[in-house]
C-alpha positions in Angstrom: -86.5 85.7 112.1 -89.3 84.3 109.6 -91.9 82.4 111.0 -94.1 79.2 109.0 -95.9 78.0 112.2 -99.3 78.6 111.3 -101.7 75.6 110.9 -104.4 74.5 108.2 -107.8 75.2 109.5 -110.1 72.3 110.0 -112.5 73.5 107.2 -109.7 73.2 104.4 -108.5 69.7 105.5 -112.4 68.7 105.6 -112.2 70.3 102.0 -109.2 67.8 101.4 -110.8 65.2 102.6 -114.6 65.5 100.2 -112.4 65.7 97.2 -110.5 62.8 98.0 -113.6 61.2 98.7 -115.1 62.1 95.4 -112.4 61.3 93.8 -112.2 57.6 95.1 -116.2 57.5 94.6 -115.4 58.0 90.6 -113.2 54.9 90.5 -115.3 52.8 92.0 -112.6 52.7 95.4 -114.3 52.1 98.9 -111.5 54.1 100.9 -108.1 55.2 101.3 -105.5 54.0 104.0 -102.9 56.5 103.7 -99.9 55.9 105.6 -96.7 58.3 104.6 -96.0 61.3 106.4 -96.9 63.3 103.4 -100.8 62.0 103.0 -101.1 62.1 106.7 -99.9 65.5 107.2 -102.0 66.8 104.1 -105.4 64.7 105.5 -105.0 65.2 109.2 -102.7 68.2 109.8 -100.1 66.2 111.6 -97.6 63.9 110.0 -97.3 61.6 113.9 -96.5 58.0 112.6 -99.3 56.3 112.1 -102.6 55.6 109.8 -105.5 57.8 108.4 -108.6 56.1 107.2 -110.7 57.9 104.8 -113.6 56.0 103.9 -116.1 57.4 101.0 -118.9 56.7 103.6 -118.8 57.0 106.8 -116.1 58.6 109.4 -112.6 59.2 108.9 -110.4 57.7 111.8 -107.2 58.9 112.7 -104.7 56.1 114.1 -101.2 57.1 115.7 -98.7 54.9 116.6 -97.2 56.9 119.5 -98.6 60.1 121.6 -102.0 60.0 121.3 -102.8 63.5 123.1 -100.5 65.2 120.6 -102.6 63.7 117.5 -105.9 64.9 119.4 -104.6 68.2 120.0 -103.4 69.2 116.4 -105.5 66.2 114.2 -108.3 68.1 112.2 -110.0 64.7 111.9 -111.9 64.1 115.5 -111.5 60.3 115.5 -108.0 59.7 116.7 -107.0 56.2 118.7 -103.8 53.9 119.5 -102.5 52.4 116.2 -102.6 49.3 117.4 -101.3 46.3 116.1 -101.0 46.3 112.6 -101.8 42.6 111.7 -105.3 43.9 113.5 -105.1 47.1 111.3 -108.3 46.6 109.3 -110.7 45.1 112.6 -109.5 48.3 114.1 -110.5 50.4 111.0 -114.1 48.4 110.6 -113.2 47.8 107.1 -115.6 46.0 105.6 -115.1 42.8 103.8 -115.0 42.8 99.8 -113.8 46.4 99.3 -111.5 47.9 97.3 -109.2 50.1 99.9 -106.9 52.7 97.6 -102.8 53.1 99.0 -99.9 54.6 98.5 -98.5 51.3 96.3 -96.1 53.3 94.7 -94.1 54.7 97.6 -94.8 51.7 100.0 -92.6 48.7 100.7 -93.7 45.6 98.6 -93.0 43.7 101.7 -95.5 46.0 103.9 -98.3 46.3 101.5 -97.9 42.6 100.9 -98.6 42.1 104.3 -101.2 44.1 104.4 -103.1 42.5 101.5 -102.4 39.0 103.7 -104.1 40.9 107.0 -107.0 42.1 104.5 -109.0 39.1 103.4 -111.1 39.9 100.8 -110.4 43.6 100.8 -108.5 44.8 97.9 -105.7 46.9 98.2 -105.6 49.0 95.2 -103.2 51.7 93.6 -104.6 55.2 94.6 -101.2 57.0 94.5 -102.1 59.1 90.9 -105.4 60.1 92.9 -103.8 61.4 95.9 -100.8 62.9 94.2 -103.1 64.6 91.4 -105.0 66.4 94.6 -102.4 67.8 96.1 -100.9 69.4 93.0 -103.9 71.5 93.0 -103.3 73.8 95.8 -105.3 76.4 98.1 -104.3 80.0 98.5 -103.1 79.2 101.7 -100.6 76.4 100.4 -99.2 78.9 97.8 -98.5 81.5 100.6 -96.7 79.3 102.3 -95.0 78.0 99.4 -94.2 81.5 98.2 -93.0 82.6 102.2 -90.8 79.0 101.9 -89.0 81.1 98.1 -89.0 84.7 99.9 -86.6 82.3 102.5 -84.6 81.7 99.8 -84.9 85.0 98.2 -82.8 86.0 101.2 -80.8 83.2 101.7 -79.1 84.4 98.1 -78.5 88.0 99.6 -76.8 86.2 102.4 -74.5 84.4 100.4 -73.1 87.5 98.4 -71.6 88.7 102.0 -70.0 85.5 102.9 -68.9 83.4 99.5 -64.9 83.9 99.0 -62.9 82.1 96.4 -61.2 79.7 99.0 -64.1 78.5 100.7 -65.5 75.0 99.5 -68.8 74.3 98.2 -69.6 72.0 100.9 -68.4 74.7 103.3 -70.7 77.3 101.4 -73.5 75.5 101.6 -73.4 74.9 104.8 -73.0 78.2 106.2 -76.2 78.7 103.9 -78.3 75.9 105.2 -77.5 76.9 108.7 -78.6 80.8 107.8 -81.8 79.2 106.5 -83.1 77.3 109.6 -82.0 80.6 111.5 -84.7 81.9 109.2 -87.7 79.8 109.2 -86.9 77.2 107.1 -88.5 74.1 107.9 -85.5 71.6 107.7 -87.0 68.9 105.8 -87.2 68.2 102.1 -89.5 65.6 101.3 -89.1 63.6 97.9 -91.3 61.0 96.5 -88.8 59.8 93.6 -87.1 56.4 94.7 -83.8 56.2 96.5 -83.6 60.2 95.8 -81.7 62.1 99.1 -81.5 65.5 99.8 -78.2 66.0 101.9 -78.4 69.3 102.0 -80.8 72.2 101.4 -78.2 74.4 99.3 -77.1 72.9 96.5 -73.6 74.5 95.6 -72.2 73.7 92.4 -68.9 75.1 90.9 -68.0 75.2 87.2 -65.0 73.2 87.8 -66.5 70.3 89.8 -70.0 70.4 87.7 -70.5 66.6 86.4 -73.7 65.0 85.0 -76.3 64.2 87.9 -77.6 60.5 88.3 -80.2 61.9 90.8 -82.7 64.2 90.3 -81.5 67.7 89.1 -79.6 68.4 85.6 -76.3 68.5 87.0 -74.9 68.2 90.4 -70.9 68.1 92.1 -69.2 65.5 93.0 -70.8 64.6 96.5 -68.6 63.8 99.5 -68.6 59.6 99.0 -68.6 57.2 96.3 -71.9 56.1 98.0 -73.5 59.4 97.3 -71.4 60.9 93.9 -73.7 63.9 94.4 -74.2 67.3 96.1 -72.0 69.4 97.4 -68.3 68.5 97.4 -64.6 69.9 98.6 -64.2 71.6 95.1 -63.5 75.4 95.7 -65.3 77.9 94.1 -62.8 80.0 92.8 -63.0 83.6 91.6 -64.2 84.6 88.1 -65.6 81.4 87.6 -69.5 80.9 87.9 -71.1 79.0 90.0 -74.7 77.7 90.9 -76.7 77.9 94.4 -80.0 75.4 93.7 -81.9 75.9 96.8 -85.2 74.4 98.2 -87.3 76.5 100.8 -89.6 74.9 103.4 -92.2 76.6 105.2 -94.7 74.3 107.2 -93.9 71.4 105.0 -94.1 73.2 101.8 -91.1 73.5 99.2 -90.1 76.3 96.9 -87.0 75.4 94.6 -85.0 78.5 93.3 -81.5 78.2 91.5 -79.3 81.3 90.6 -75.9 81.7 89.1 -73.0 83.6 90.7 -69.4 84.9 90.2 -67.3 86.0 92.7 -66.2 88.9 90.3 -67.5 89.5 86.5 -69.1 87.6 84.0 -67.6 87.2 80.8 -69.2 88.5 77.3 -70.0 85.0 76.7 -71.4 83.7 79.8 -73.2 87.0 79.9 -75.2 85.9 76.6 -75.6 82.2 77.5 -77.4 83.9 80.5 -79.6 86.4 78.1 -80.5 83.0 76.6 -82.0 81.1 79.6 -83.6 84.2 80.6 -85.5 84.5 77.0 -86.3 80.8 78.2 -87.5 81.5 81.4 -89.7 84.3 80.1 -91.5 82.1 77.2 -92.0 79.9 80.3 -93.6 82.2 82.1 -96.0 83.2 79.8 -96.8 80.4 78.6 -97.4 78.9 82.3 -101.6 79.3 81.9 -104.5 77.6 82.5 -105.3 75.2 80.0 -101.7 75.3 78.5 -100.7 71.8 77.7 -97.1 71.4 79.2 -95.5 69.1 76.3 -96.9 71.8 74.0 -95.1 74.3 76.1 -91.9 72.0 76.5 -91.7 72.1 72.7 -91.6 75.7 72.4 -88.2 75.8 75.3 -86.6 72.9 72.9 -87.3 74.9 69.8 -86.2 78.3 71.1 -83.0 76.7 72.7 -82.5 75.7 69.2 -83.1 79.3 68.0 -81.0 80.5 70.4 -77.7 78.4 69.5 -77.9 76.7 73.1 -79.7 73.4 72.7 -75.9 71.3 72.4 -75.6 72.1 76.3 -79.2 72.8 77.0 -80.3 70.1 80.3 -77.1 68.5 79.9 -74.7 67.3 77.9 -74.7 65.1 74.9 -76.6 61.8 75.5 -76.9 62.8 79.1 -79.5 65.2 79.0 -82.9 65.3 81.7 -85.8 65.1 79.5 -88.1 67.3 81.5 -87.2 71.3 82.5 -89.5 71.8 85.6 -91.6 69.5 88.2 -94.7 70.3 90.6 -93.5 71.3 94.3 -95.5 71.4 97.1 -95.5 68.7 100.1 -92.6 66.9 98.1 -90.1 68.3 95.8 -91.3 66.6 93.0 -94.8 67.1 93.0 -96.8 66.8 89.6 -97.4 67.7 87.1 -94.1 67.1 85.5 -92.9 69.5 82.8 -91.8 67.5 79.9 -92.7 65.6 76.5 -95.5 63.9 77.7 -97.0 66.9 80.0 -101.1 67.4 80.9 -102.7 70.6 80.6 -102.1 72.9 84.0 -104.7 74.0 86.2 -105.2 76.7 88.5 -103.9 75.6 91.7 -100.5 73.8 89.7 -97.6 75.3 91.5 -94.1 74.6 89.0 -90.4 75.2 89.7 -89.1 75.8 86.0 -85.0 74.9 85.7 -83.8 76.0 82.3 -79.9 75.1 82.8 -77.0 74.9 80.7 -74.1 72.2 81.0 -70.8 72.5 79.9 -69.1 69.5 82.0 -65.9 70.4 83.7 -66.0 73.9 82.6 -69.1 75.7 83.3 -72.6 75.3 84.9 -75.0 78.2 84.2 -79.3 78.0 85.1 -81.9 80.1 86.7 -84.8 78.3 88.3 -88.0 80.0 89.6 -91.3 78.5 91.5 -94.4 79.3 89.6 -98.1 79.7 91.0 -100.6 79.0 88.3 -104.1 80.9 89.1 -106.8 81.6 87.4 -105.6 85.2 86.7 -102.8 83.3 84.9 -98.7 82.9 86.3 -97.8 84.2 89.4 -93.5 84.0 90.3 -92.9 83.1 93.9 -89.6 83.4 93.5 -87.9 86.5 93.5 -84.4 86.8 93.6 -82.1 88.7 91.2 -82.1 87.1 87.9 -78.3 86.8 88.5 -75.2 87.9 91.2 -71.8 89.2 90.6 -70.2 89.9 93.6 
């Protein structure tokens, strides 16, 4: 069994916390009150319920809202104390009046950070979520080893799924049977998204030609789901033989999230799906070269457009008609859709940018065909974390 159970070292989280503190010094921000489990997991080491304080000057304070001694024990910042009540949040910080205090505003309920703002006199709360979410899509060596161990889980989990898929069985069945293989396996069982409303049901995402239908979440496509309440996911459909099939699965390890996708058959792909394939591999290899520092990534998104043009796939390529995602990768990391994003309106990657890259093709009720791999960008230039076979018959 795979093991993620290792722990940042105080020094890197110290690290975290300068930048941020630079960071918030060049726009003129006081502090950050960070409050989601993400930010407090990334800042303290822990993601306990509670509050971290990181002011540009002066102490950081760690506040939990339940077991104190487990904070302490794990909490890379040495000031941890009882939450306490929140209307007293900012006495209990020693906020100082008339400063501007960065949050997460875009993740936060309107109704908490309103109250808040009423609790803060003449503090300003303030929209730091760009700051905090442009820091952390820079990552150490250590968070793209554990983002890379999160893809070799997956790596596996496709291996897996050769010896058990069967034309009968259902893709809610089969991704089951995968998800529970995976938290035999190390995975880390949660996949964090900061997109609104966006739910991750399952950690497998099993899609079969037949039941393939436009996604109004977050990926390209998606099945039918198991509820008109959630038309998405995995659904009763059956796989089928000699029909392919997708298997779009996210990896955990300590928090961190790979996302791989790869196409199989239960038995031989035909001459044309064999070619659409050769297609989104010449994709996925323009991708991955031009994944460098310095690239800009609406530059780069240009190039996949115009070579899915060259290649006689752009009709079907990231959906279907009207219907089609206007991006072909996204930042992973703490959440699943870290930045940058890769589309139109891309910024120029840095070392440190870690990118799953999703080049799909959509034929709706007949066939669903993509390869996605997680992408380290380093100062050496691309690194694959993912490493599956590019495709499986079995």
């Amino acid at each position: 069994m795979s093991s993620c159970s290792s722990s940042f070292s105080r020094s890197e989280i110290e690290a975290r916390i300068g930048s941020l503190r630079r960071r918030l010094n060049e726009q003129g921000i006081d502090g950050a009150l960070l409050l989601s489990a993400t930010e407090l997991y990334y800042y303290s080491g822990i993601g306990l319920e509670g509050a971290v304080y990181i002011p540009v000057d002066g102490a950081p304070v760690h506040l939990v809202k339940r077991n104190v001694a487990l904070a302490r024990l794990h909490s890379a910042i040495p000031i941890v104390q009882s939450f306490g009540k929140q209307s007293k949040l900012f006495e209990t910080l020693g906020i100082k009046s008339e400063t501007r205090i960065a949050v997460e505003a875009d993740l936060l309920p309107f109704s908490l950070v309103s109250f808040l703002q009423s609790k803060a006199g003449r503090t300003q709360l303030v929209d730091g979520s760009f700051i905090f979410r442009h820091q952390r899509s820079v990552k150490s060596e250590s968070e793209i080893e554990l983002i890379e161990k999160a893809a070799n889980i997956v790596d596996r989990s496709f291996d897996f799924c050769t010896g058990i898929a069967k034309p009968n069985m259902t893709e809610v069945e089969l991704a089951s049977q995968l998800d529970c293989w995976l938290l035999e396996n190390g995975h880390g069982g949660f996949i964090t998204t900061r997109a609104y409303g966006f739910l991750m049901p399952q950690y497998s995402y099993v899609v079969s030609s037949t039941a393939s239908a436009l996604n109004s979440q977050f990926t390209p496509v998606s099945s039918g789901g198991l509820s008109l309440k959630y038309p998405f996911g995995p659904s009763h459909q059956k796989i089928g033989r000699d029909s392919p099939f997708l298997v779009d699965t996210c990896g955990n390890c300590q928090g961190y999230i790979s996302d791989t996708t790869r196409t199989f058959v239960l038995g031989r792909f035909d001459p044309e799906t064999r070619s659409q394939l050769d297609s989104l591999d010449q994709i996925r290899l323009l991708i991955q070269k031009g994944l460098q520092p310095g690239m800009n990534l609406g530059t780069l998104y240009g190039r996949v457009l115009a070579l899915s043009r060259e290649l006689g796939i752009e009709e079907h390529f990231m959906g279907d008609g009207s219907d089609k995602v206007s991006f072909v990768g996204h930042g992973v990391g703490l959440e699943l859709d870290d930045l940058p994003v890769f589309y139109s309106g891309g910024p120029d990657l840095e070392p440190g940018n870690v990118v799953a890259c999703e080049p799909k093709l959509v034929f709706l009720g007949k066939k669903i065909l993509g390869i996605e791999d997680t992408f380290a960008v380093t100062e050496a230039g691309c690194s694959r974390l993912s490493r599956a076979p590019d495709r499986y018959e079995i």
